[in-house]
RODO-2510 file (C-alpha; in nm, 4 decimals, decimal comma):
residues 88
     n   res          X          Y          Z
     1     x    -0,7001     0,1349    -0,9651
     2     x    -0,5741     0,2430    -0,5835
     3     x    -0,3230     0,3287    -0,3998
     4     x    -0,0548     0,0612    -0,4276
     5     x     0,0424    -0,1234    -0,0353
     6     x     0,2964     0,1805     0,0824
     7     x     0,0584     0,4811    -0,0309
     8     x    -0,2340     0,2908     0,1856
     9     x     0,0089     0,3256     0,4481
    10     x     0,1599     0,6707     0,4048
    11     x    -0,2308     0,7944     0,3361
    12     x    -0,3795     0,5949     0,6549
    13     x    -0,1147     0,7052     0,8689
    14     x    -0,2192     1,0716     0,7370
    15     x    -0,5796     1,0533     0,7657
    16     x    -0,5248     0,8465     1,1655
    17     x    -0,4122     1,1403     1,2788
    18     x    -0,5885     1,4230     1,1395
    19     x    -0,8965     1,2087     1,2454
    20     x    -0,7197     1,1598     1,5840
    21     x    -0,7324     1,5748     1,5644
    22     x    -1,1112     1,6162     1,3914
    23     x    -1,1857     1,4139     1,7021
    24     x    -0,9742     1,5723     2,0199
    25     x    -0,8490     1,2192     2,1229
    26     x    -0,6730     1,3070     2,4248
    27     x    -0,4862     0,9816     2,4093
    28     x    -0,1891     1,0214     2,1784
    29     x    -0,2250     0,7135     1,9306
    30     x     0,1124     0,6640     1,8208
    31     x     0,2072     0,6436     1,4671
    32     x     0,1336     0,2420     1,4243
    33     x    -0,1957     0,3102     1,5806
    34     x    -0,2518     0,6060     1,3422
    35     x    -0,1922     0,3680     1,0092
    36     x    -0,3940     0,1215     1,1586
    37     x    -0,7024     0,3547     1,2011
    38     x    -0,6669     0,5643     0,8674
    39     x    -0,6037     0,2317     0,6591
    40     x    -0,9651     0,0663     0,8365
    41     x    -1,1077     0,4121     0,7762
    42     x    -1,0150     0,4077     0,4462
    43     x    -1,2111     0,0948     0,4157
    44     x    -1,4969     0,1848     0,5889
    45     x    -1,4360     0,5226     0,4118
    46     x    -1,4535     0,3833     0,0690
    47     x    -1,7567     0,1190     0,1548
    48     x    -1,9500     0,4386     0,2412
    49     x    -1,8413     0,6205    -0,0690
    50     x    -1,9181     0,3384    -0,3071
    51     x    -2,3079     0,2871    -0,1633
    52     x    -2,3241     0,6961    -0,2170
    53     x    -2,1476     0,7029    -0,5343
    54     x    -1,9657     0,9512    -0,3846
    55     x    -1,6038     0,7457    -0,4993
    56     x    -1,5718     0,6735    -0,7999
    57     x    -1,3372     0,3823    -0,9566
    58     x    -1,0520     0,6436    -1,1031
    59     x    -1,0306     0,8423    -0,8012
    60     x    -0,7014     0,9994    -0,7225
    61     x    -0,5007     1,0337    -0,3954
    62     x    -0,6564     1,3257    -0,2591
    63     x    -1,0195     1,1647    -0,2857
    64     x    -0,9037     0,8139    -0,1006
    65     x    -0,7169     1,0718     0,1449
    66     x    -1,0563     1,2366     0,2261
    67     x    -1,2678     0,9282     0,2035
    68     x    -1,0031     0,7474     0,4628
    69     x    -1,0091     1,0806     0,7077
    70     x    -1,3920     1,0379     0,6695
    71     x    -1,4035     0,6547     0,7501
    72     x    -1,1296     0,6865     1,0344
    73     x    -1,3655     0,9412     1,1850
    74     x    -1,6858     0,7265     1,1359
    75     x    -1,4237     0,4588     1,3285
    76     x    -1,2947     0,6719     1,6261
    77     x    -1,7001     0,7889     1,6407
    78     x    -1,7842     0,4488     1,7616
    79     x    -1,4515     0,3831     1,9908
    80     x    -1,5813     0,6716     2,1661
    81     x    -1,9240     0,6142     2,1907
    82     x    -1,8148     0,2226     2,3100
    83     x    -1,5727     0,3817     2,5341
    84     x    -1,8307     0,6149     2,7202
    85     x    -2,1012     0,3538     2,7260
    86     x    -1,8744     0,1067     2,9205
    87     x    -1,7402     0,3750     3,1656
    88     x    -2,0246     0,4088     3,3304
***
């Protein structure tokens, strides 16, 4: 069983910004932007995990923290490769 609703939020506002960090966003995100990104990255995070069996069903909060951080990365990966494609 996850997180329950508030520790998705409390852990995707966690993992936003130390992805935000991992990936020297010079545009400061904001805390509602920082939730939104870790709580899609945990998503993305835990899709990833589950194809790997990297996650398994009884993980704990630390694991969904790291797989989160790892999908919010994946995410702000491809906003900046999107971003840098349409600047030019």
């Amino acid at each position: 069983m996850g997180p329950g609703w508030i520790a998705t939020i409390v852990l995707g506002g966690i993992a936003g910004w130390l992805a935000s960090k991992f990936m020297n966003r010079d545009v400061s995100m904001g805390v509602l932007l920082n939730i939104v990104v870790g709580v899609v990255g945990g998503v993305i995070g835990s899709a990833i995990g589950n194809v790997t069996g990297f996650l398994s069903a009884d993980a704990g909060w630390i694991m969904y923290l790291i797989t989160a951080f790892v999908g919010a990365v994946v995410l702000l990966g491809g906003v900046n490769l999107y971003q840098r494609g349409k600047v030019r």
